[in-house]
Structures are given as structure tokens and as C-alpha cells.
PDB file of N, CA, C and O in Angstrom:
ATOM      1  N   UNK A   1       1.097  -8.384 -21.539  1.00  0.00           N
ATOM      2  CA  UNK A   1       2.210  -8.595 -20.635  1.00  0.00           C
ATOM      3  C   UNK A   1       1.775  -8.194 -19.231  1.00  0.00           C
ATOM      4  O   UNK A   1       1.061  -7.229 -18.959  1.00  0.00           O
ATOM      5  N   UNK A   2       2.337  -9.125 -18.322  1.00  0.00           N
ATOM      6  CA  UNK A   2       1.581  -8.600 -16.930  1.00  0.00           C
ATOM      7  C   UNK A   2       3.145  -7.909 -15.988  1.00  0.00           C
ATOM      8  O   UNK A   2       4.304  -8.320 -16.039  1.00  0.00           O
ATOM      9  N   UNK A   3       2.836  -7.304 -15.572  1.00  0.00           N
ATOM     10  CA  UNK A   3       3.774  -6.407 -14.938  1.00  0.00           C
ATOM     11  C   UNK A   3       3.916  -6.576 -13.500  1.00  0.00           C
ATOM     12  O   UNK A   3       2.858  -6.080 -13.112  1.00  0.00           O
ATOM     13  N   UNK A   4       4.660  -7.031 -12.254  1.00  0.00           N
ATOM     14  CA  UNK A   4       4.209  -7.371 -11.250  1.00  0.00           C
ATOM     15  C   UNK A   4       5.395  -6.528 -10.336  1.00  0.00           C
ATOM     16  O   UNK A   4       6.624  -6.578 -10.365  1.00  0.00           O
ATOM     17  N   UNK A   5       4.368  -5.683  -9.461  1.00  0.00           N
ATOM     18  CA  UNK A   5       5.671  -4.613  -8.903  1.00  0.00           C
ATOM     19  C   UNK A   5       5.465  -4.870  -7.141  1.00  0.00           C
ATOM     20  O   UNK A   5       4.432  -4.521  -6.570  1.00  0.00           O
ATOM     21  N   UNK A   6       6.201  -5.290  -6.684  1.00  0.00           N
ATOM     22  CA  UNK A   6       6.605  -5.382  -4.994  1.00  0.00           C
ATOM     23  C   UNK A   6       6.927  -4.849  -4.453  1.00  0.00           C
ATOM     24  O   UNK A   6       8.134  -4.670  -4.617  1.00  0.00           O
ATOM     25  N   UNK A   7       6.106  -3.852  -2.994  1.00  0.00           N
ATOM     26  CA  UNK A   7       6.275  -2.497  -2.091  1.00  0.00           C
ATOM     27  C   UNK A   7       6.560  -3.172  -0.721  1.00  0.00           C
ATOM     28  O   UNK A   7       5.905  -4.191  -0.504  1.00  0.00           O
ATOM     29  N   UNK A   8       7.200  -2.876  -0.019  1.00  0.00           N
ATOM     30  CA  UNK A   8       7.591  -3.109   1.538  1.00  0.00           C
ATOM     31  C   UNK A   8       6.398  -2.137   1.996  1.00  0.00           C
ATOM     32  O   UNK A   8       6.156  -1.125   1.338  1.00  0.00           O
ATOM     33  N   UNK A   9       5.575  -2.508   3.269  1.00  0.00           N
ATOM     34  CA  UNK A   9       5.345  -2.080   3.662  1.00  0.00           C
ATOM     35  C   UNK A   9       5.908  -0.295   4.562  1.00  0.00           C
ATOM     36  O   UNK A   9       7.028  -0.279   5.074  1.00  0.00           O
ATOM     37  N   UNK A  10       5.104   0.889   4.627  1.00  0.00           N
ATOM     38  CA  UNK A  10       5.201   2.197   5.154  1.00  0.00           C
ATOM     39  C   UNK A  10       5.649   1.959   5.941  1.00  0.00           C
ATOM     40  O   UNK A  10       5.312   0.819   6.261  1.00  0.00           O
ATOM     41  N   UNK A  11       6.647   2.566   6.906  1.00  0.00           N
ATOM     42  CA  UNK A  11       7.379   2.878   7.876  1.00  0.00           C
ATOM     43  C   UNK A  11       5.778   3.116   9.098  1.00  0.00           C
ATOM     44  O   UNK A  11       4.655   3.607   8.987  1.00  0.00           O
ATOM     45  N   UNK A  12       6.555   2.452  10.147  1.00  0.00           N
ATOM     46  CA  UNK A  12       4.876   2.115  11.060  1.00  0.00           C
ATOM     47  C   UNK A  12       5.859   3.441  12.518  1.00  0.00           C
ATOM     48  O   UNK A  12       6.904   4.077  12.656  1.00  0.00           O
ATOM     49  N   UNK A  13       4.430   3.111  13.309  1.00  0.00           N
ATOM     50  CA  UNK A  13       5.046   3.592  14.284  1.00  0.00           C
ATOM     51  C   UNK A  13       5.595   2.726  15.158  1.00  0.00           C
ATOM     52  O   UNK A  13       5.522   1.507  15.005  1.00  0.00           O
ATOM     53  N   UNK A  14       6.455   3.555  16.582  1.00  0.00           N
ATOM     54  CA  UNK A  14       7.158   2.216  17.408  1.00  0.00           C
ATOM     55  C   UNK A  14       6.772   1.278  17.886  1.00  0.00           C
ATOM     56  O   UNK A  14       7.581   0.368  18.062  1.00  0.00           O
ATOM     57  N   UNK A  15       4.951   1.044  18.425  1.00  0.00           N
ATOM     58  CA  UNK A  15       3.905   0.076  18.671  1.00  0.00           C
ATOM     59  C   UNK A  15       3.463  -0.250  17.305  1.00  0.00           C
ATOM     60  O   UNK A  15       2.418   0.358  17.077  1.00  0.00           O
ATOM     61  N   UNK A  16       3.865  -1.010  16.247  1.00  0.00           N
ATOM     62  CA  UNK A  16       3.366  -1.437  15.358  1.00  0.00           C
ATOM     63  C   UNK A  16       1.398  -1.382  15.395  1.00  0.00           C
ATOM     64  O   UNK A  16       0.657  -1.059  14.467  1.00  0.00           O
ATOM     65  N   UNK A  17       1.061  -1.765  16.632  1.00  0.00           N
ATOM     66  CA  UNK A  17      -0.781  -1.480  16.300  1.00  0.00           C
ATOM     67  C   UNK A  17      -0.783  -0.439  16.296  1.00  0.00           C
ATOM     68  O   UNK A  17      -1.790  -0.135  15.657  1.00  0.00           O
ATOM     69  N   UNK A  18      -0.135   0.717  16.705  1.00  0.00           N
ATOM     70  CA  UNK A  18      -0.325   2.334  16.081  1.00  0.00           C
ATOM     71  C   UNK A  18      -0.767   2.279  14.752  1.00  0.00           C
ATOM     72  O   UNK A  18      -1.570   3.082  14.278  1.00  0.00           O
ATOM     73  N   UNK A  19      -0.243   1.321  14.124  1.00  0.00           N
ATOM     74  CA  UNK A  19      -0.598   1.929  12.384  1.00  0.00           C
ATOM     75  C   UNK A  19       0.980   2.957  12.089  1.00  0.00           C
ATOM     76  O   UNK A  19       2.044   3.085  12.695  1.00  0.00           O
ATOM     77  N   UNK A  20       0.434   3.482  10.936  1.00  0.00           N
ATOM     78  CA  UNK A  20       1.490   3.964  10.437  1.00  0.00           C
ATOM     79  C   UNK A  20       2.162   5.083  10.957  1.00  0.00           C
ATOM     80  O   UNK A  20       1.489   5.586  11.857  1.00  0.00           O
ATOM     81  N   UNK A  21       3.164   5.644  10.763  1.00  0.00           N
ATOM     82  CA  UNK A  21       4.104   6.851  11.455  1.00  0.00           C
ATOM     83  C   UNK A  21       3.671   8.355  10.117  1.00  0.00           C
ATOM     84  O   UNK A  21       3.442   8.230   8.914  1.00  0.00           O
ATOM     85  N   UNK A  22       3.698   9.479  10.858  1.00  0.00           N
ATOM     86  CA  UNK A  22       3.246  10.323   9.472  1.00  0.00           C
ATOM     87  C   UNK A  22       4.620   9.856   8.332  1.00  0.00           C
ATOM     88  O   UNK A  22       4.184   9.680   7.195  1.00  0.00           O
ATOM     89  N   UNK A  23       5.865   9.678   8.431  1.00  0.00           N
ATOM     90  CA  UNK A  23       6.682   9.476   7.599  1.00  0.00           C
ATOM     91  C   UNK A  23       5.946   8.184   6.917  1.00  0.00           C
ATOM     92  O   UNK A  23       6.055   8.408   5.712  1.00  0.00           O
ATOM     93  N   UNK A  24       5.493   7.374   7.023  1.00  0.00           N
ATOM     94  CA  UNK A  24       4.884   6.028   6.490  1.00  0.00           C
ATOM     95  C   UNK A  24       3.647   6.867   6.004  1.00  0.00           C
ATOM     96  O   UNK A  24       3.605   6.545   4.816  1.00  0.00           O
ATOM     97  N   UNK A  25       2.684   7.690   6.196  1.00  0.00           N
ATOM     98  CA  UNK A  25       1.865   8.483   5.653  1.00  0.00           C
ATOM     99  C   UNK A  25       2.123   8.919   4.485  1.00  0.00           C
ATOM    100  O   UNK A  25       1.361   8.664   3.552  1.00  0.00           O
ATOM    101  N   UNK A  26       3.531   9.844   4.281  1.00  0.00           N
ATOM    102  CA  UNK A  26       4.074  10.452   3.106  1.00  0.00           C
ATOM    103  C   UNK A  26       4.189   9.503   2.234  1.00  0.00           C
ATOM    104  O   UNK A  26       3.764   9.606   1.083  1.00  0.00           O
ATOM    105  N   UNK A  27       4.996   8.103   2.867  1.00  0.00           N
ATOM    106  CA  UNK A  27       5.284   7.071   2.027  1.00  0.00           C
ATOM    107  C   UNK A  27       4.603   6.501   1.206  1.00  0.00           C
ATOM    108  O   UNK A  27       5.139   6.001   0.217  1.00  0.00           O
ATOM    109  N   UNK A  28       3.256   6.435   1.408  1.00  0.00           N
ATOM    110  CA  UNK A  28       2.109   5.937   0.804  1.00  0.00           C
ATOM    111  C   UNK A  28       1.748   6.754  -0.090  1.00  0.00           C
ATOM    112  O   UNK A  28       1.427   6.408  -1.227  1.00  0.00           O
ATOM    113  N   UNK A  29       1.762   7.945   0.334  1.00  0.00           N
ATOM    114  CA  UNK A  29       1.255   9.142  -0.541  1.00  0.00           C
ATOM    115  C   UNK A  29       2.172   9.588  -1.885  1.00  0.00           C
ATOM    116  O   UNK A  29       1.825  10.268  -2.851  1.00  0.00           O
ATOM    117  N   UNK A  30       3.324   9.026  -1.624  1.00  0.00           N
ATOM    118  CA  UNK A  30       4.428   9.277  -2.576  1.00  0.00           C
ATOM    119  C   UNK A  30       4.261   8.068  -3.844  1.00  0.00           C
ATOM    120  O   UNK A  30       4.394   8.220  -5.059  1.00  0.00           O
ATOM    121  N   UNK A  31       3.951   6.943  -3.133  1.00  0.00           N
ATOM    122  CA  UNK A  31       3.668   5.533  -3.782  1.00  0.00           C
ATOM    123  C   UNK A  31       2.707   5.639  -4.686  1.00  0.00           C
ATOM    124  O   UNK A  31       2.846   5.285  -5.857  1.00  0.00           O
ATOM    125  N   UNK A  32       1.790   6.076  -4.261  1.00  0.00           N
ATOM    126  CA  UNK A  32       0.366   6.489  -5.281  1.00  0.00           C
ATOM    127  C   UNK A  32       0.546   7.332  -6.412  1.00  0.00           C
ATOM    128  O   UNK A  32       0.132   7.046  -7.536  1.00  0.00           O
ATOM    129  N   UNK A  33       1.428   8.815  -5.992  1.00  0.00           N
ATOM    130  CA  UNK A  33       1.597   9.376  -6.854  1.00  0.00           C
ATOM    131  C   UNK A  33       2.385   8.659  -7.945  1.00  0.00           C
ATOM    132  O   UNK A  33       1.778   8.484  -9.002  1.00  0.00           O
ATOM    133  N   UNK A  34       4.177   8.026  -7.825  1.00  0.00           N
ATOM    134  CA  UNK A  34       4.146   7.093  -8.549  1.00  0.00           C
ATOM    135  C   UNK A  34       3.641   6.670  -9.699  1.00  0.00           C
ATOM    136  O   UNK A  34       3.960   6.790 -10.882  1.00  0.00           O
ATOM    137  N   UNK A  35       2.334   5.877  -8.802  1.00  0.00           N
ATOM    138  CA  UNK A  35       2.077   4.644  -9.781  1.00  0.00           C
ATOM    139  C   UNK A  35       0.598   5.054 -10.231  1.00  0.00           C
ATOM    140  O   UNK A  35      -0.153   4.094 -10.405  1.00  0.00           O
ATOM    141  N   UNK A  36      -0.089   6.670 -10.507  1.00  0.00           N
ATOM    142  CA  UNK A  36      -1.098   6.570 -10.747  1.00  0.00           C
ATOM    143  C   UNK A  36      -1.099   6.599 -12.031  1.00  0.00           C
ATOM    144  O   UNK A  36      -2.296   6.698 -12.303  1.00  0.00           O
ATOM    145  N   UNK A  37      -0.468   6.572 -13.088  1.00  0.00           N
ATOM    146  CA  UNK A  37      -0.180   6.750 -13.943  1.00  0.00           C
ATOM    147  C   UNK A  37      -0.229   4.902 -15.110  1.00  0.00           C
ATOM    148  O   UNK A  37      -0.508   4.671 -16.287  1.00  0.00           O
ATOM    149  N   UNK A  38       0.212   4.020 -13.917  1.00  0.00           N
ATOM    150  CA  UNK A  38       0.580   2.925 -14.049  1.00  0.00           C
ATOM    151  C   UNK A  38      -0.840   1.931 -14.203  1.00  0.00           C
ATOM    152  O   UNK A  38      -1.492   1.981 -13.161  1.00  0.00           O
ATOM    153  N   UNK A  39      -1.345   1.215 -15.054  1.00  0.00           N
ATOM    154  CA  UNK A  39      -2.536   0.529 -14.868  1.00  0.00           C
ATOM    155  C   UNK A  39      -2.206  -0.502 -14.150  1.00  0.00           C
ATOM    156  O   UNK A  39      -1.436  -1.394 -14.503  1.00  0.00           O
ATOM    157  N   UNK A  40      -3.067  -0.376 -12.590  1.00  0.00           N
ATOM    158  CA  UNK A  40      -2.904  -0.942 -11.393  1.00  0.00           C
ATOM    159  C   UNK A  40      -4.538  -2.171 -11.815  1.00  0.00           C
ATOM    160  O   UNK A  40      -5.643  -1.666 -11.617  1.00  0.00           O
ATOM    161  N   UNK A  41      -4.509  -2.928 -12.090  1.00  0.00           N
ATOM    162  CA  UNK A  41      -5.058  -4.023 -11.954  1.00  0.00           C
ATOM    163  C   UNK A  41      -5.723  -4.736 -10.423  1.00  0.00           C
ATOM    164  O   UNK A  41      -6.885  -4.961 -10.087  1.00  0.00           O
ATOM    165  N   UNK A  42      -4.755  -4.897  -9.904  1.00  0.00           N
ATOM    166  CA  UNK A  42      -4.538  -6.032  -8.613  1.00  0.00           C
ATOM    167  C   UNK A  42      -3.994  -5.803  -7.553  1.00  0.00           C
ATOM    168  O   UNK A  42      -2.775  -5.650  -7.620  1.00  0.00           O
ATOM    169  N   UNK A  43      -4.579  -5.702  -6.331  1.00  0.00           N
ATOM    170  CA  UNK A  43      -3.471  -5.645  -5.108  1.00  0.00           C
ATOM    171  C   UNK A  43      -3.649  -6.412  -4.422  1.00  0.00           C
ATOM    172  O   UNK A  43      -4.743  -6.736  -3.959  1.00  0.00           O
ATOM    173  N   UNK A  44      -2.309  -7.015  -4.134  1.00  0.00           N
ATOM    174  CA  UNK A  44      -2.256  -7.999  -3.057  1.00  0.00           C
ATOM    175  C   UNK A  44      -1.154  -7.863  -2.164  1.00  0.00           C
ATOM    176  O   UNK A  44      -0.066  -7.467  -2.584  1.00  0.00           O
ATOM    177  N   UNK A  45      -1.419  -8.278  -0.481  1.00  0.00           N
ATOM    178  CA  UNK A  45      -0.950  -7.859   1.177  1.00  0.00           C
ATOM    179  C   UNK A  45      -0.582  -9.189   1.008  1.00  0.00           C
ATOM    180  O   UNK A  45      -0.912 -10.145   0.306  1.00  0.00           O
ATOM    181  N   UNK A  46       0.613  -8.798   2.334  1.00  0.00           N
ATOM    182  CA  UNK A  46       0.598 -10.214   2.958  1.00  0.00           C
ATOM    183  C   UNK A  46       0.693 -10.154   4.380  1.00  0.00           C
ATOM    184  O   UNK A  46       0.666 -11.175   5.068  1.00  0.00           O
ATOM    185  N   UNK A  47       0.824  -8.775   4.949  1.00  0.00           N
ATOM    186  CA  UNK A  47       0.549  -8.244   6.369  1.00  0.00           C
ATOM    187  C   UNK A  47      -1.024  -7.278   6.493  1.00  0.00           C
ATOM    188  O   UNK A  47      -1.183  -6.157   6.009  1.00  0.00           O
ATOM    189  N   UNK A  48      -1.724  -7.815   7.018  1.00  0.00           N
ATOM    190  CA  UNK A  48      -3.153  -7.505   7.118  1.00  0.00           C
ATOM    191  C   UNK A  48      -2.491  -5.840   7.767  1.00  0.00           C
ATOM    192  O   UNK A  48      -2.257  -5.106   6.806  1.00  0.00           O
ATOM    193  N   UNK A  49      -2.287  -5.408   8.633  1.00  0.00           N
ATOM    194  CA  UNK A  49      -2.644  -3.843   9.168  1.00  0.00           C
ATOM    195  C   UNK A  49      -1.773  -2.803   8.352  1.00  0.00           C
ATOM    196  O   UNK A  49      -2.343  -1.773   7.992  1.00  0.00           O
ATOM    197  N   UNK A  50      -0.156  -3.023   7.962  1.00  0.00           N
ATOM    198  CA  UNK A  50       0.665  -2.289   8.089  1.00  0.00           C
ATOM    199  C   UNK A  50       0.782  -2.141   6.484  1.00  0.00           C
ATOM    200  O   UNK A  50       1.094  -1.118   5.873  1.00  0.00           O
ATOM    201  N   UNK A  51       0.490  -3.275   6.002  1.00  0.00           N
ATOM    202  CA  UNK A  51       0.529  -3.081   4.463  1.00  0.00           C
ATOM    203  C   UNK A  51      -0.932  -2.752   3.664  1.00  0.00           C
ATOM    204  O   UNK A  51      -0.949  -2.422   2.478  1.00  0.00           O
ATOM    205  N   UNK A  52      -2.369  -2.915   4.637  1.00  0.00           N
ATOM    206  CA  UNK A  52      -3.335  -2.945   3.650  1.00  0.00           C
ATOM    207  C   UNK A  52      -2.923  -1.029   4.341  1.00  0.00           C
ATOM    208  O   UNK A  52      -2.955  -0.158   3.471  1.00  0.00           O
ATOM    209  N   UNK A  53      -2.682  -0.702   5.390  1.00  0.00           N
ATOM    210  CA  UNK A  53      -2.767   1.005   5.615  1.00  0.00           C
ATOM    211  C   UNK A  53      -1.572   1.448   4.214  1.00  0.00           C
ATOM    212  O   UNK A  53      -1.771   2.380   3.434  1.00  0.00           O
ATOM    213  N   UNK A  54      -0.519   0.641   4.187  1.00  0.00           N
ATOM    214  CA  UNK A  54       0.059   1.353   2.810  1.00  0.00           C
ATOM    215  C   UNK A  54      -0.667   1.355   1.119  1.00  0.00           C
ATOM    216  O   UNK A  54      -0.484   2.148   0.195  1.00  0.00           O
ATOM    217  N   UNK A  55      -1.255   0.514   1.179  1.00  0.00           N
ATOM    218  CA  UNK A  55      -1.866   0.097  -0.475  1.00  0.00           C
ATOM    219  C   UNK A  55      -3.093   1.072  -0.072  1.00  0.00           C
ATOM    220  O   UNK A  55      -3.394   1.783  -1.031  1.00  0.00           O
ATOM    221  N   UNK A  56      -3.845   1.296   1.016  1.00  0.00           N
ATOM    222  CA  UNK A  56      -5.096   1.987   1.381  1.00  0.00           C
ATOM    223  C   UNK A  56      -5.246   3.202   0.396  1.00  0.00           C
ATOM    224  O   UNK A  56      -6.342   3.316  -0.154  1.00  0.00           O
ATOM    225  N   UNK A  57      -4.063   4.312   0.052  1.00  0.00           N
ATOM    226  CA  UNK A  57      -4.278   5.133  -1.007  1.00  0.00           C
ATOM    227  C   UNK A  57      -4.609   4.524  -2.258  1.00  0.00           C
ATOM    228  O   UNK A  57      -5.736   4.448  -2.746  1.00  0.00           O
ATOM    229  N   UNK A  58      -3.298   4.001  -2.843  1.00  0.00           N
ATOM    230  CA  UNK A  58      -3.790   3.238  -4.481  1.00  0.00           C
ATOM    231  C   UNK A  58      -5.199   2.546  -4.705  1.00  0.00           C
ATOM    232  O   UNK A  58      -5.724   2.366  -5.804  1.00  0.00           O
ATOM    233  N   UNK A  59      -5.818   2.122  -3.234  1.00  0.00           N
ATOM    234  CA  UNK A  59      -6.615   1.014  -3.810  1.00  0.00           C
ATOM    235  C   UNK A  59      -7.865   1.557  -4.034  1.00  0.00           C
ATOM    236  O   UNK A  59      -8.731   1.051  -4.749  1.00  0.00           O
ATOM    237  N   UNK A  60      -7.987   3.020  -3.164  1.00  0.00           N
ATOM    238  CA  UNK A  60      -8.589   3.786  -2.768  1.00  0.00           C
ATOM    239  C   UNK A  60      -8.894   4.373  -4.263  1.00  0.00           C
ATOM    240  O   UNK A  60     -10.082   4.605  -4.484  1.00  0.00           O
ATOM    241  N   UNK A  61      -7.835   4.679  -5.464  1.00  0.00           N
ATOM    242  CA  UNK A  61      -7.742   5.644  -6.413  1.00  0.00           C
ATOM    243  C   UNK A  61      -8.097   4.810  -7.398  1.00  0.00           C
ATOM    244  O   UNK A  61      -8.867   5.258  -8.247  1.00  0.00           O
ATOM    245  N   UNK A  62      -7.633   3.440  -7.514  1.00  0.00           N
ATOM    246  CA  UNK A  62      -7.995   2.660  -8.542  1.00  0.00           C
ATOM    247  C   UNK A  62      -9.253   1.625  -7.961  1.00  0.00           C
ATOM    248  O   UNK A  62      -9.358   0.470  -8.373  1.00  0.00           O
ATOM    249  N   UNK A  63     -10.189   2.223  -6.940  1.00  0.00           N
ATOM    250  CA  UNK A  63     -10.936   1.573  -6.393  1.00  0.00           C
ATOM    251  C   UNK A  63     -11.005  -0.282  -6.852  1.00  0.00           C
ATOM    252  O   UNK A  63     -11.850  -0.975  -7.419  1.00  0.00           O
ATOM    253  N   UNK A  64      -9.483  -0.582  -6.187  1.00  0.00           N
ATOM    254  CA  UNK A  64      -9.356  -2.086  -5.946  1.00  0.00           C
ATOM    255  C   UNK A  64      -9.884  -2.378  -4.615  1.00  0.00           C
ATOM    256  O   UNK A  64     -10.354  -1.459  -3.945  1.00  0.00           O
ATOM    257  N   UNK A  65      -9.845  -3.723  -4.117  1.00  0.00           N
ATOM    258  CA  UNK A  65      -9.828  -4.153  -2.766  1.00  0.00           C
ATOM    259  C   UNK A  65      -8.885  -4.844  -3.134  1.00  0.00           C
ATOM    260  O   UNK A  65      -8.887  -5.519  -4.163  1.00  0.00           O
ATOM    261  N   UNK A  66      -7.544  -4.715  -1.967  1.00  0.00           N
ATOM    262  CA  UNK A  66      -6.404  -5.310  -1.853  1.00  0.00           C
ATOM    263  C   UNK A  66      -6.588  -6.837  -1.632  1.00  0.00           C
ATOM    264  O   UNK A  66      -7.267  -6.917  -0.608  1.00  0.00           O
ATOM    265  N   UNK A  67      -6.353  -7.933  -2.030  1.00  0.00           N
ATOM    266  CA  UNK A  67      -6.612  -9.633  -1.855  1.00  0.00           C
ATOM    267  C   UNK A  67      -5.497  -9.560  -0.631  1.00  0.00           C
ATOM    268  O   UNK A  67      -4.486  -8.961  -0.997  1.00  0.00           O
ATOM    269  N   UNK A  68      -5.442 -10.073   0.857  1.00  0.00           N
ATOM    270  CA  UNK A  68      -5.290 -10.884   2.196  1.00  0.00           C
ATOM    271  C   UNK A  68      -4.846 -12.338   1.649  1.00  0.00           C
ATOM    272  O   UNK A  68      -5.573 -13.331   1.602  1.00  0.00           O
ATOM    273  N   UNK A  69      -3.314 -12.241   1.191  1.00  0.00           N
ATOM    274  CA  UNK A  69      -2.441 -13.513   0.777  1.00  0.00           C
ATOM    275  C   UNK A  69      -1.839 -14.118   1.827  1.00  0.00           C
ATOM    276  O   UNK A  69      -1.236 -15.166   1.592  1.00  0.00           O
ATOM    277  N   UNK A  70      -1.880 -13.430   3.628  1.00  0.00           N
ATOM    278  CA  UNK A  70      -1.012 -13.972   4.556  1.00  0.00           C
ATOM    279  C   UNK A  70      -2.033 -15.220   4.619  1.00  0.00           C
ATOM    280  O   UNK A  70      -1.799 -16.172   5.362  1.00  0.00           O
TER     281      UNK A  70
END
């Protein structure tokens, strides 16, 4: 059975090219914890900066490279 779970991108800062806000930091960090538990297979973005900086932990732990679907 394949399981397919959908994250909004981390809370960014007010210049979006900042990258993320530390609250979007936690967010990620909270996300991972989550789902480390979860057999993470696959990641896939569809915003290149704001979402590969959120998946950047998980993909990091389940040494994926996130797939660039925009």
C-alpha cells in the first residue's frame, strides 16, 4: 500500500529569498520528528527554495533527494 502524505511549505521569512523564519525552522524540525518513524520512501517539492529548505531535514535523515515537480 503506498501512503502519500502532503506538507505546506515552513513559515518563510518576510523577503521570501530569506529562506525560512526560525518559527519555519522549528516547523521542519517538528515535521521530521513526526515522520521519522514513518517509512519515507520519496520526496517530492513543487517550490524549489521554501519547500526543498522544509523537506531539507527528512531528506537529510532518510538520505532522499527531494524530486523538483514545479
Amino acid at each position: 500500500m503506498t501512503t502519500v502524505i502532503f506538507v505546506n511549505a515552513a513559515e518563510e521569512e518576510a523577503t521570501p529569498s530569506a529562506g525560512l523564519s526560525e518559527e519555519g525552522q522549528d516547523q521542519t524540525r517538528l515535521f521530521t520528528k513526526v515522520l521519522r518513524h514513518i517509512d519515507v520512501t520519496a520526496i517530492y517539492i513543487l517550490y524549489m527554495n521554501k519547500a526543498m529548505q522544509t523537506a531539507a531535514p527528512l531528506s537529510e535523515l532518510r538520505q532522499l533527494h527531494p524530486v523538483y515537480t514545479g
